[in-house]
N, C-alpha and C positions, 0 to 999 in steps of 0.2 A: 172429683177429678175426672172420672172417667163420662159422667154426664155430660162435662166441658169438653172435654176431646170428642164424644157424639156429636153435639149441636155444633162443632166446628167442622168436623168432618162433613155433615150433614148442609150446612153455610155453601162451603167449599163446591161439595155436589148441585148444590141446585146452582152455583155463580158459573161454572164451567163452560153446562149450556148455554147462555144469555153471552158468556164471551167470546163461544167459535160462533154463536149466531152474529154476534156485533163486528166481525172480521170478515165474515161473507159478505155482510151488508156496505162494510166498508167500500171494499172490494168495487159490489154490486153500483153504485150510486159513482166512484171516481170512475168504472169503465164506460158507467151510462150517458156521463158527461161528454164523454170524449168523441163518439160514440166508439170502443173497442170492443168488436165485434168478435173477435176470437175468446176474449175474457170474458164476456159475456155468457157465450157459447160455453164454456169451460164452468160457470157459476151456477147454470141451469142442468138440469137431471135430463136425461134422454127423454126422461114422459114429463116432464114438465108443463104447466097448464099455468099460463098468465090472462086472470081476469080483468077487462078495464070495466069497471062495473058501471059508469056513465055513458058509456056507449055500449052498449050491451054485447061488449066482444068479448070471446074467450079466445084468445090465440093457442097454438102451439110452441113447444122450442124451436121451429122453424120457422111458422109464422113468426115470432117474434122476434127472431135474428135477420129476417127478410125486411122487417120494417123499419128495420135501424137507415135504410138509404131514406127515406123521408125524414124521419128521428133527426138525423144528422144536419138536416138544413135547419129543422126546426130550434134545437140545441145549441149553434153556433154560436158562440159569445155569452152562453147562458153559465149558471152556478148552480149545481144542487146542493143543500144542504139536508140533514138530514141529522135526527136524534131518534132514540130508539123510547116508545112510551112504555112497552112492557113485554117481556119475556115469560110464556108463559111453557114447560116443554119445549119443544121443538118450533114452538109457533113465537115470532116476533110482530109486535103492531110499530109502526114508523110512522112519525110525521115527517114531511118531507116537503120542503120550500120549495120549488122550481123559479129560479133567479132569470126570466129569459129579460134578452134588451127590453122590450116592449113593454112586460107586463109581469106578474108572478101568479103562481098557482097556490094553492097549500092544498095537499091530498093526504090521505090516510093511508097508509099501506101493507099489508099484513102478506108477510114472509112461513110458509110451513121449508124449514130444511131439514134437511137428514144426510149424514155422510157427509157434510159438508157443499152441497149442493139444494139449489133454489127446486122445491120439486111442486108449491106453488104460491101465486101471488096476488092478491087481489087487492087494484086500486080504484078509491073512490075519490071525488073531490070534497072538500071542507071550507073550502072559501075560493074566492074570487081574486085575493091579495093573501100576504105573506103577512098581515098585520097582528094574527094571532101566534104565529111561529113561537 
């Protein structure tokens, strides 16, 4: 009996992290959309460090809420979808469809949070189309 209350307890503790990480992410991906730049700003850590790893940039939390006025033309009429492939700690990997008119993307995306805050994030590409999603 008291084995089973351990590994439920123990269940419970590791499912916690993986679900305030999958409500940031939520969060993360409908304000990306839009582009809401204030909820954004509000999702990332004051030192927050967003890799694009295919163009070899590393922004800042400023840089990165600066480039939302580009973002925003780019995005217009687009969908992201997004499912989480594993929670590991504090660290989340996402696959993530970029729906735009034109075209789709599929990237990979790995999320480190803490406090409920993106503190960093590093995106690669996986495909050309959304066909693996």
């Amino acid at each position: 009996m008291i084995r089973l209350l351990a590994a439920a307890l123990i269940a419970t503790a590791v499912a916690l992290p993986a679900r305030a990480n999958d409500s940031v992410l939520d969060a993360w991906y409908a304000a990306l959309t839009k582009p809401d730049r204030e909820q954004l700003s509000a999702l990332l850590a004051d030192d927050a460090v967003v890799q694009l790893e295919d163009l070899g940039l590393e922004q800042s939390r400023g840089d990165f809420i600066a480039s939302m006025d580009e973002w925003e033309t780019a995005v217009e009429g687009s969908q992201i979808r997004h499912k989480t492939e594993k929670t590991e700690g504090d660290v989340s990997t996402v696959l993530a469809c970029y729906d735009f008119p034109d075209n789709d993307i599929l990237m990979r995306e790995t999320f480190r949070i803490a406090g409920g805050k993106i503190v960093e994030s590093t995106q690669v590409t996986v495909a050309d189309n959304c066909d693996a999603y």
